[in-house]
C-alpha positions in Angstrom: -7.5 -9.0 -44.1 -4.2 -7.8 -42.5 -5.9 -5.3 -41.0 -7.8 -7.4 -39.1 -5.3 -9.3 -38.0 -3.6 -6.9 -36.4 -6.9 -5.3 -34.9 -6.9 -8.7 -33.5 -3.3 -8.9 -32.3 -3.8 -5.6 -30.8 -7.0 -6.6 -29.1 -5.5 -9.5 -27.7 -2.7 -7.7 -26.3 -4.4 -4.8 -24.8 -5.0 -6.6 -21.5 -1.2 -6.5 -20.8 -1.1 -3.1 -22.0 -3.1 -2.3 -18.7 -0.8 -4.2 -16.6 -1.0 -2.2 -13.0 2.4 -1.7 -11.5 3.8 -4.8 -10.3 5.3 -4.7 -6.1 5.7 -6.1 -3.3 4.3 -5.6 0.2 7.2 -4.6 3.2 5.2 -5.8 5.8 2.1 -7.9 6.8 -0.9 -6.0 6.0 -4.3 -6.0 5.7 -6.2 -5.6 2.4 -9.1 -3.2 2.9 -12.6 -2.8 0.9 -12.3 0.9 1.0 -9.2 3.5 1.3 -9.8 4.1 5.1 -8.5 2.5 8.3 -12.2 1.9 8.8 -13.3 0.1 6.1 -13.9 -3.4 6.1 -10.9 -6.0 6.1 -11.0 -8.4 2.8 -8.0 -10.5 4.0 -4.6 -10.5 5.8 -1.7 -10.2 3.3 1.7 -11.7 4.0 4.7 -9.6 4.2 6.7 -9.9 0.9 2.9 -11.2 -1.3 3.5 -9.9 -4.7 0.7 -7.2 -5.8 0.2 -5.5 -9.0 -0.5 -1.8 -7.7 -3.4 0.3 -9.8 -4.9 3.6 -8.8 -4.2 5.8 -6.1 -6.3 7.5 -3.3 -4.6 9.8 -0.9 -2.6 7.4 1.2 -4.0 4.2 -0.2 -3.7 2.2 -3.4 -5.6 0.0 -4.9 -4.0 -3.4 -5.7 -4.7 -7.2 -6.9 -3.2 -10.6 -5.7 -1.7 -13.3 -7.1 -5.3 -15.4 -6.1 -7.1 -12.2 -7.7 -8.2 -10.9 -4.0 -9.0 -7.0 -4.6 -8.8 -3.9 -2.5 -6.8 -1.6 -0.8 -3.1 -1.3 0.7 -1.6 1.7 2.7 1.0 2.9 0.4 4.2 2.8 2.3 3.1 -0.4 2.6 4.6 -1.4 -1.3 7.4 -1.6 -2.1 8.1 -1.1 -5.8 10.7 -2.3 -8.4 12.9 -4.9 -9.9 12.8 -7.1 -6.5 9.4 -6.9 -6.2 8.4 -7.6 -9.9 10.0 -11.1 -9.7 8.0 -13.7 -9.5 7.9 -17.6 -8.9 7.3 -18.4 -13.0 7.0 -15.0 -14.3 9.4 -14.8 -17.5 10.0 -11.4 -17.2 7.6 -10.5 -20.5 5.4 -8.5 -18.0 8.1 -6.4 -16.7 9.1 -5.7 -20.5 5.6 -4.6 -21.2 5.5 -2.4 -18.4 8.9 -1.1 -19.3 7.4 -0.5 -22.6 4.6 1.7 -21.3 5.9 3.5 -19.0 8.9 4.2 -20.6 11.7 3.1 -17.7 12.8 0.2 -16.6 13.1 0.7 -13.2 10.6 2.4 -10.6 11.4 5.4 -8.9 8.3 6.2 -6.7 7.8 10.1 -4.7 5.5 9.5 -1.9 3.2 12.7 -0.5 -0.3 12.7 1.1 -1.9 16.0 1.3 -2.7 17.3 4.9 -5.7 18.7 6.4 -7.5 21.5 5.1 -10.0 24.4 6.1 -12.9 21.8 5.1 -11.4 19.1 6.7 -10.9 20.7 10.0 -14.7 22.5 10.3 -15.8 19.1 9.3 -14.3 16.8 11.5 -16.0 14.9 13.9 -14.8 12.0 16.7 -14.6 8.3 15.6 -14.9 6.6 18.8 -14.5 2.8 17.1 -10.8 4.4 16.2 -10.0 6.2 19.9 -11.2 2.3 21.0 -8.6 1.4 18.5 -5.7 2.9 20.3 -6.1 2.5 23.7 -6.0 -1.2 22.4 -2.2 -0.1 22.1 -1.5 1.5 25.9 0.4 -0.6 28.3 0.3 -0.7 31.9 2.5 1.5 33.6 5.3 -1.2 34.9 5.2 -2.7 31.2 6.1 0.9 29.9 8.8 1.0 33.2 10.4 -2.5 32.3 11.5 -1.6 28.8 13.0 1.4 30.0 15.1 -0.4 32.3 16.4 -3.0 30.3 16.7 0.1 27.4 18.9 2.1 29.9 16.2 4.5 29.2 15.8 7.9 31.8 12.7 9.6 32.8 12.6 12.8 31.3 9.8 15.5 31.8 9.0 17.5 28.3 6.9 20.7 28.3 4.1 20.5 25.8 4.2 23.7 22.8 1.7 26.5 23.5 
């Protein structure tokens, strides 16, 4: 009988056990259905929304909302740690847990996306929705010359590497 019970305790408890990583996003972003820039948009996030961070794909991580919204976040979009583990409400028994499991409790995060390899080179191929993308971003030519003026900005001519 008191092994059951704590088969049940244990059971019951194993939820918070898999906890993701609780953060914080730097920045207004948008929450995507798939790790790519491409993929479909599930919502627009608010800069500072709390997250709980999960699994990782190249640049991208997968996270969950407070309203239980799923998907994907850039990564150097999160921030990480103490400031952005607290909550409205939480009473800190999450961040315990998590400091249980992982053994710290504080984050210290290393960031590095692999580049482009021999496959990824052969393979590539143009995206024209993404080129369409940025030349969304190009400004007219007396835009570009205004903010240098007002910068104190001077024309300079650079030689492109051969």
């Amino acid at each position: 009988m008191k092994a059951a019970r704590i088969l049940a305790v244990i059971v019951a408890l194993s939820p918070l056990l898999a906890l993701a990583e609780p953060a914080a996003l730097v920045r207004p972003t948008e929450l995507k259905q798939e790790p790519a820039t491409d993929a479909a948009k599930v919502a627009d996030l608010p800069a500072d929304a709390p997250v709980d961070a999960g699994k990782r794909s190249g640049g991208w991580i997968f996270v969950r909302t407070a309203s239980g919204q799923e998907g994907w976040v850039k990564l150097l979009a999160l921030r990480y740690g103490e400031q952005a583990a607290t909550r409205k409400g939480e009473t800190g028994l999450a961040q315990a847990i998590n400091a249980a499991r992982t053994g710290s409790s504080g984050t210290q995060v290393t960031t590095g996306v692999r580049g482009l390899d021999d496959e990824k080179i052969t393979t590539a191929r143009p995206n024209p929705a993404e080129l369409k993308k940025m030349e969304a971003f190009a400004v007219p030519a007396a835009t570009s010359e205004q903010f240098a003026e007002k910068a104190n900005l001077q024309r300079q001519t650079v030689s492109y590497p051969k």
